[in-house]
VOPAMI-660029 format. One record per residue (C-alpha): x, y, z; residue in one letter. Coordinates in steps of 0.25 Angstrom, whole numbers, plus 5000, padded with zeros to 4 digits. Last residue first. Example, Ala and Ser with C-alpha at 12.3 -4.5 7.8 and 13.67 -1.06 7.14 Angstrom:
2
505549965029S/504949825031A/
This chain:
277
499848475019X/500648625017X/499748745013X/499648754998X/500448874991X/499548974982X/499849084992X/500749164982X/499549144971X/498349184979X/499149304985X/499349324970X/498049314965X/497449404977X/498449504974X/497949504960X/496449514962X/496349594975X/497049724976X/497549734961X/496449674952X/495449724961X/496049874959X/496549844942X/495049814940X/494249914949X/495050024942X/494649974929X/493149934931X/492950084936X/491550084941X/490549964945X/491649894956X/491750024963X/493350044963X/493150214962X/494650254961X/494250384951X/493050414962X/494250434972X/494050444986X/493650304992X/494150224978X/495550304982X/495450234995X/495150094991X/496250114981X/497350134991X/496750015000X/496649924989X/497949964986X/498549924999X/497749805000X/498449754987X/499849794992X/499549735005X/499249594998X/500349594989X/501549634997X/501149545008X/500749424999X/501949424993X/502849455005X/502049345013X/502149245002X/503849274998X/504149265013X/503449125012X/504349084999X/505549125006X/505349065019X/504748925014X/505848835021X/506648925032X/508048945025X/508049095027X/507749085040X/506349175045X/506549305047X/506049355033X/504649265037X/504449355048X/504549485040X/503549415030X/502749385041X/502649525046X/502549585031X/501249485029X/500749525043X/500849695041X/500849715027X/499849615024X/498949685035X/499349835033X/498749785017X/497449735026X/497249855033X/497449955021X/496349865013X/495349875027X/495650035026X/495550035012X/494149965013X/493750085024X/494150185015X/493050115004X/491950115014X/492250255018X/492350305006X/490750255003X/490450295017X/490850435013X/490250435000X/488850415004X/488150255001X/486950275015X/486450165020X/487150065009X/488450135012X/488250115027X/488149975026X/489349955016X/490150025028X/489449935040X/490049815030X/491449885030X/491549905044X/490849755048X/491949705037X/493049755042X/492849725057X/492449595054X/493749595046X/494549645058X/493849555068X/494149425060X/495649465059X/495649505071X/495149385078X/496049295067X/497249345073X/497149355088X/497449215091X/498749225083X/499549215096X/501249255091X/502149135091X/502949235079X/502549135068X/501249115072X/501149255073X/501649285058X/500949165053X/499549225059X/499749345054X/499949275041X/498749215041X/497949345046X/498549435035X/498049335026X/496649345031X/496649495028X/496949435015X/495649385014X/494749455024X/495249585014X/495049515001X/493449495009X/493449675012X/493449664997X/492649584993X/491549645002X/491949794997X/491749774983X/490249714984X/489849774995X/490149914988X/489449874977X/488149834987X/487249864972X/488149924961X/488449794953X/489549724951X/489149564948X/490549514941X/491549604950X/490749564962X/490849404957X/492349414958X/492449514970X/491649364977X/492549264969X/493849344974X/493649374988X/492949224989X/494149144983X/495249224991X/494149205003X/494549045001X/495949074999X/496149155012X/495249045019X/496048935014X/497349005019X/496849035032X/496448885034X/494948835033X/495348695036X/496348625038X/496148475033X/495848515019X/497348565019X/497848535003X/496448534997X/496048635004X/497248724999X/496948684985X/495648714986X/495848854992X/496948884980X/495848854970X/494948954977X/495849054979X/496249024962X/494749044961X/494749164966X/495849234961X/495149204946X/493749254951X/494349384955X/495149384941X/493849344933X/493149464942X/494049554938X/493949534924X/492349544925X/492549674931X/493449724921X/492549654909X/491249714915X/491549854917X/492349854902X/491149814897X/490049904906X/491050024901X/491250144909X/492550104916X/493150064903X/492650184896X/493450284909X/494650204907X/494550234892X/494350374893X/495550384903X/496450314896X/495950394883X/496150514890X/497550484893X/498050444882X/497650564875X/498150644887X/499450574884X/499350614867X/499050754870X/500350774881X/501150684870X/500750794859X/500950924868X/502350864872X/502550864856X/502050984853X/502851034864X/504150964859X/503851034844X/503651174848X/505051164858X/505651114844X/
């Protein structure tokens, strides 16, 4: 009896480093294969182009509503929605190995400004709200991505000078520290203003359904930054997490798809509401 059962363990033990091998075997094809390559990265660039032009159908729709007020907050977020998405679109469908890293940082550190300036609108709510000056606001927020990008742009600099490890790992460290920021950011003003929102009366006409938008958006956008920032520095140390746009297609297709793709569809789809006339 004891002879069977350890024949059988011995069996299941064969057939999961079976599996297992051919998993890994099958990974290692697809990330191998100039096909497989091109259909991933092709798919993501149909999904990229998809979020865009629902960003840019949504900014239509909110200039035709409100042409008389100008480039609002929301317009602008839409409007660099659209370009984020277009640009990453046309990076997936051109890869090549020339200025790589400029090519998936710059996308990047732009869905930062995006939703960086989402932090700043509601900022700006919660302020209001408390009779608090706002004057300050905008200032920062200009001078932290100025700031941003003149670090990140004396980083690629460097690399093209002289492309060592070090600086490479630096460069990545210092996109997790900009994706860490921005999740501390959502956390921060989006859990202020849903904290705010709680207090208000019960009976107060679109309480329930802002509360719902700020928690949404909240949960969503610092979970995606928070990965982002996880992933960026595993990328830094870790061949295996390697997110370089030419290697592992599959690795590169669930990251995008969860740190910018979806969440960017959903936020698109939870803000779908027009501004009042």
């Amino acid at each position: 009896m004891r002879g069977l059962l350890a024949v059988e363990a011995a069996g299941a033990a064969a057939s999961s480093a079976s599996v297992l091998n051919g998993a890994v075997d099958w990974w290692r094809d697809v990330n191998e294969s100039p096909l497989w390559q091109d259909r991933i990265f092709h798919a993501l660039a149909v999904l990229y182009d998809i979020v865009s032009a629902v960003a840019l159908v949504q900014l239509i729709r909110i200039e035709c509503r409100v042409p008389l007020y100008g480039w609002t907050t929301q317009k602008v977020f839409h409007f660099l929605n659209f370009l984020v998405n277009g640009v990453h679109s046309v990076v997936f469908v051109l890869r090549c190995n020339i200025i790589q890293h400029v090519l998936l940082d710059m996308p990047g550190l732009a869905f930062f400004t995006t939703y960086a300036l989402l932090v700043l609108f509601w900022a700006e709510i919660y302020y209001q709200a408390r009779a608090m000056s706002t004057d300050g606001l905008k200032p920062t927020f200009y001078w932290i991505n100025g700031v941003v990008y003149a670090i990140q742009i004396i980083l690629w600099l460097v690399l093209w000078w002289k492309p060592v490890r070090v600086m490479v790992i630096m460069s990545k460290m210092f996109f997790a520290g900009v994706s860490l920021f921005a999740a501390l950011g959502f956390l921060l003003y989006g859990g202020r203003l849903f904290l705010m929102l709680q207090r208000f009366p019960v009976e107060s006409k679109g309480r329930h359904k802002k509360l719902q938008e700020v928690g949404y958006v909240t949960t969503i956008c610092f979970s995606c930054f928070l990965i982002r920032c996880i992933m960026m520095c595993l990328n830094a140390f870790d061949k295996a997490a390697d997110l370089d746009v030419l290697n592992h297609p599959i690795l590169n297709f669930f990251y995008y798809l969860l740190v910018e793709i979806v969440p960017s569809a959903l936020v698109l789809f939870i803000l779908r509401k027009l501004p009042p006339k």
